[in-house]
C-alpha positions in Angstrom: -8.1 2.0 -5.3 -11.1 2.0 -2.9 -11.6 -1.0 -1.2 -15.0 -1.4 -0.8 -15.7 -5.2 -0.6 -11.8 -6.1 -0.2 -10.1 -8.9 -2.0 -8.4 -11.5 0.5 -5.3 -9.5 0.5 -7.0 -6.4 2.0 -9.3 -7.7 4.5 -7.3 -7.8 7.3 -7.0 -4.0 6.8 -10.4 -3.5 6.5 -11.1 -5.0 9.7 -8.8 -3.3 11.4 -10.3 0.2 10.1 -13.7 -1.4 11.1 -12.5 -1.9 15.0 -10.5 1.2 15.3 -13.4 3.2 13.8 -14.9 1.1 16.7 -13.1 2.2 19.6 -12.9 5.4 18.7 -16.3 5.8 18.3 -16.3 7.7 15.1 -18.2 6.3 11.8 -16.5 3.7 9.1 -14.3 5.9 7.1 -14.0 5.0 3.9 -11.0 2.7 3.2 -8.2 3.0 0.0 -5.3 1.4 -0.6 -2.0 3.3 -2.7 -0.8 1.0 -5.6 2.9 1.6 -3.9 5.9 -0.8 -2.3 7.2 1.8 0.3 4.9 1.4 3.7 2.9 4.6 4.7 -0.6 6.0 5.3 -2.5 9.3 5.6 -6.1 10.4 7.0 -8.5 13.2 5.2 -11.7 14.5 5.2 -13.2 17.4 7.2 -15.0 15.8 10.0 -15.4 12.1 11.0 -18.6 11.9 8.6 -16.5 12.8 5.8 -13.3 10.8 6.5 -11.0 8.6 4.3 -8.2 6.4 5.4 -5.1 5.6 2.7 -2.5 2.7 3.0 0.1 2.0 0.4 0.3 -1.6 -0.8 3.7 -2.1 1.0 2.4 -1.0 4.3 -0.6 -3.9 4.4 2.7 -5.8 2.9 5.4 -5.1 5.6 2.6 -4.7 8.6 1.6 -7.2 11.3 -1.4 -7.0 12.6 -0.6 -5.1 15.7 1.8 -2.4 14.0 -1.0 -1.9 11.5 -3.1 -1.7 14.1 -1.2 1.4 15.4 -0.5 3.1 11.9 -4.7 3.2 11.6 -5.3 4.0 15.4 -2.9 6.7 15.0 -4.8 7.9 11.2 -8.2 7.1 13.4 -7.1 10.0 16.1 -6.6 12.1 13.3 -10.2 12.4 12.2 -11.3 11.9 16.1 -9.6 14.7 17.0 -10.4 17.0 13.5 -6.8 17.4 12.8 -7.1 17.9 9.2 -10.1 20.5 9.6 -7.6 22.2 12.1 -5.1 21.9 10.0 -6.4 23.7 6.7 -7.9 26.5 9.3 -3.9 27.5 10.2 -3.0 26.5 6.4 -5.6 29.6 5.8 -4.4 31.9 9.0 -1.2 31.6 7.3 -2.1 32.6 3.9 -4.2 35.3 5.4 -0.9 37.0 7.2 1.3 36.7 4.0 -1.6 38.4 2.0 -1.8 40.8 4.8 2.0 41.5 4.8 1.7 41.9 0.8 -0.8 44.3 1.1 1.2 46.5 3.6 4.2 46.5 1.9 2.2 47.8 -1.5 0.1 50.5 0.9 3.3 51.5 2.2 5.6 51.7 -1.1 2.9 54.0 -2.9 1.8 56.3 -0.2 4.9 55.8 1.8 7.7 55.9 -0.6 6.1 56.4 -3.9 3.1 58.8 -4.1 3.7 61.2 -1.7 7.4 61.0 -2.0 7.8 64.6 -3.1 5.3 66.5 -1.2 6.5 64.7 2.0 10.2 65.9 1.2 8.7 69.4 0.7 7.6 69.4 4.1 10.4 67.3 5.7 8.6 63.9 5.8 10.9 61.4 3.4 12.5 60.1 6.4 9.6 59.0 8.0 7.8 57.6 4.5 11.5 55.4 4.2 11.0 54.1 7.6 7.3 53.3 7.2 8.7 51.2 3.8 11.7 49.7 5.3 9.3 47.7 8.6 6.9 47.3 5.9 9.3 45.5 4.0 10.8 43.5 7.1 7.1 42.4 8.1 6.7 41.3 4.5 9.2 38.9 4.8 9.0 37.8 8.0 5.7 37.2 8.6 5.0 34.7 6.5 8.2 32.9 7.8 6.9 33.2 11.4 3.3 31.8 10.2 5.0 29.0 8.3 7.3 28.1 11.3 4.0 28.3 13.7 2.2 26.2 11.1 4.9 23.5 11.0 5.4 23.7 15.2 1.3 23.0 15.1 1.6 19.7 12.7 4.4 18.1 14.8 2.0 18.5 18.1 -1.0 17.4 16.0 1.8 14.0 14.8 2.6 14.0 19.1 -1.0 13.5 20.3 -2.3 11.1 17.2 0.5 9.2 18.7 -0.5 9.0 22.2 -4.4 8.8 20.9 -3.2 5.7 18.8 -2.4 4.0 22.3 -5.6 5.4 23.7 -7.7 3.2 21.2 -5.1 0.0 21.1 -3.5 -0.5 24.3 -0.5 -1.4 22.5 2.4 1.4 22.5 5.1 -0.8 21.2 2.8 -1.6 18.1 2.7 1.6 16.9 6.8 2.5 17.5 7.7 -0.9 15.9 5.4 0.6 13.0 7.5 3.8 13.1 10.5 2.6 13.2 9.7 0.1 10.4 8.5 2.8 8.1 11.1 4.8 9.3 13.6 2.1 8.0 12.4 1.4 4.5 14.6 2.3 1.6 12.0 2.4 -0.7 11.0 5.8 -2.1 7.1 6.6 -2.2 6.3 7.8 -5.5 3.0 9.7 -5.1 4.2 11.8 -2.1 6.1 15.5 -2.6 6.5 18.2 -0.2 3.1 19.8 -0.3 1.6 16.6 0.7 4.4 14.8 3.0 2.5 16.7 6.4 -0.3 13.8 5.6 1.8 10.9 6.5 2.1 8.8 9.5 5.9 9.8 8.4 7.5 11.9 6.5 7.8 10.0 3.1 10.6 12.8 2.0 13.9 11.2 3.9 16.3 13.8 2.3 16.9 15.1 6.0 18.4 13.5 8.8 15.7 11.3 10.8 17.2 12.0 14.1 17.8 15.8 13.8 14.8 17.8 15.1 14.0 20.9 12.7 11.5 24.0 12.9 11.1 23.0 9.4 10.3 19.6 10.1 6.5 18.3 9.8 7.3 15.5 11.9 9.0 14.7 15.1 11.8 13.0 15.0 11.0 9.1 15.0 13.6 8.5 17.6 11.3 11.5 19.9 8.1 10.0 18.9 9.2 6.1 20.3 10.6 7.6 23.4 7.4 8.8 23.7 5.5 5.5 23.2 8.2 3.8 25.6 7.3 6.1 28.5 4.0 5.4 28.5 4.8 1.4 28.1 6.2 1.3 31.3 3.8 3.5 32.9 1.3 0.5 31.5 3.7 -1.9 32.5 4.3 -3.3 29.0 7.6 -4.6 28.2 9.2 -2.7 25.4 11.7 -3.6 22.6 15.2 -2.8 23.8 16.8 0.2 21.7 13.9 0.6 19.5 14.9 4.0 18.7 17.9 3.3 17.2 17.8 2.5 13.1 17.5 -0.6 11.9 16.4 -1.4 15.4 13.3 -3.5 14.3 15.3 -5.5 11.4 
């Protein structure tokens, strides 16, 4: 539901929306919150002017105030930093080299291998007209695998520096990776996600794959990657972080 004069419950989030949007000098998105127990959140919208920021019931819930104050610094870098205008642009470079590859492999099965198929064996050319239709066919399916593999390579970097541009509007690294890891943690399963959507999250609401294991089919980093991350740049603050808050089940 769209919280736009918040009940009790949801005014702490709305004021933390308020100061991020704040520090990161972008305009009040506009603020919802997902009618679900398991803790996540998302950003959307095109450009900052057209922004929306999503928390699930469970996050405001299971949150203090500083890790919810990283979960929306890191949403806030998202729309800073256009990721989900850059991110439909790939979505569409992708689509567009699949469609290409579809249309090659037709062009070359009917005047490679279908409609000139006798002539060119008249004059000696069917070997050349099956090799034109066999890296026709090879492009066709790899292509789009390549594009989907550069797409997914793209959303973890995009997960990497809404990370670091959380700590860049909070000051507060071990907010965000005790806000990781407690998401991270949950059991609960978030009902309204699926696997066209689960690249929106702060992370990966589909835990069907081990958290720790790092993919090329992964949208995510792995959380344990992501707070080593956060715990480097602690100490180059000088901030005392949580001892082995990478492991799970390290912030319960």
């Amino acid at each position: 539901m769209p919280v736009a004069n918040p009940p009790d419950q949801y005014k702490q989030f709305v004021n933390v929306v308020t100061e991020m949007s704040l520090a990161a000098g972008t305009p009040m998105p506009k603020v919802y919150v997902i009618d679900d127990t398991a803790p996540n959140a998302f950003a959307t919208g095109r450009d900052p002017q057209h922004a929306s920021i999503a928390a699930t019931s469970g996050l405001l819930e299971k949150m203090d105030r500083e890790e919810l104050q990283g979960v929306i610094g890191h949403e806030m870098s998202h729309v800073r930093n256009f990721d989900i205008r850059f991110a439909l642009l790939v979505g569409v470079l992708v689509g567009s080299i699949a469609l290409i590859s579809d249309w090659f492999l037709r062009y070359a099965f009917w005047f490679g291998g279908g409609r000139r198929s006798n002539s060119d064996n008249d004059r000696g050319g069917g070997g050349l007209a099956a090799i034109l239709f066999i890296v026709a066919l090879v492009l066709a399916v790899i292509a789009p695998i390549i594009g989907r593999i550069v797409q997914l390579a793209v959303s973890r970097r995009r997960e990497e520096l809404a990370d670091v541009s959380s700590v860049d509007l909070t000051r507060n690294p071990v907010g965000l990776a005790r806000a990781l890891r407690t998401i991270s943690d949950d059991p609960e399963v978030l009902e309204v996600a699926n696997r066209a959507t689960q690249h929106l999250y702060i992370v990966n609401p589909i835990k069907s794959f081990e958290q720790r294991s790092k993919s090329m089919w992964d949208t995510h980093p792995p959380i344990a990657e992501r707070i080593h991350v956060l715990e480097r740049i602690a100490g180059q603050m000088g901030v005392q972080f949580p001892p082995a808050l990478d492991q799970p089940g390290a912030n319960g």
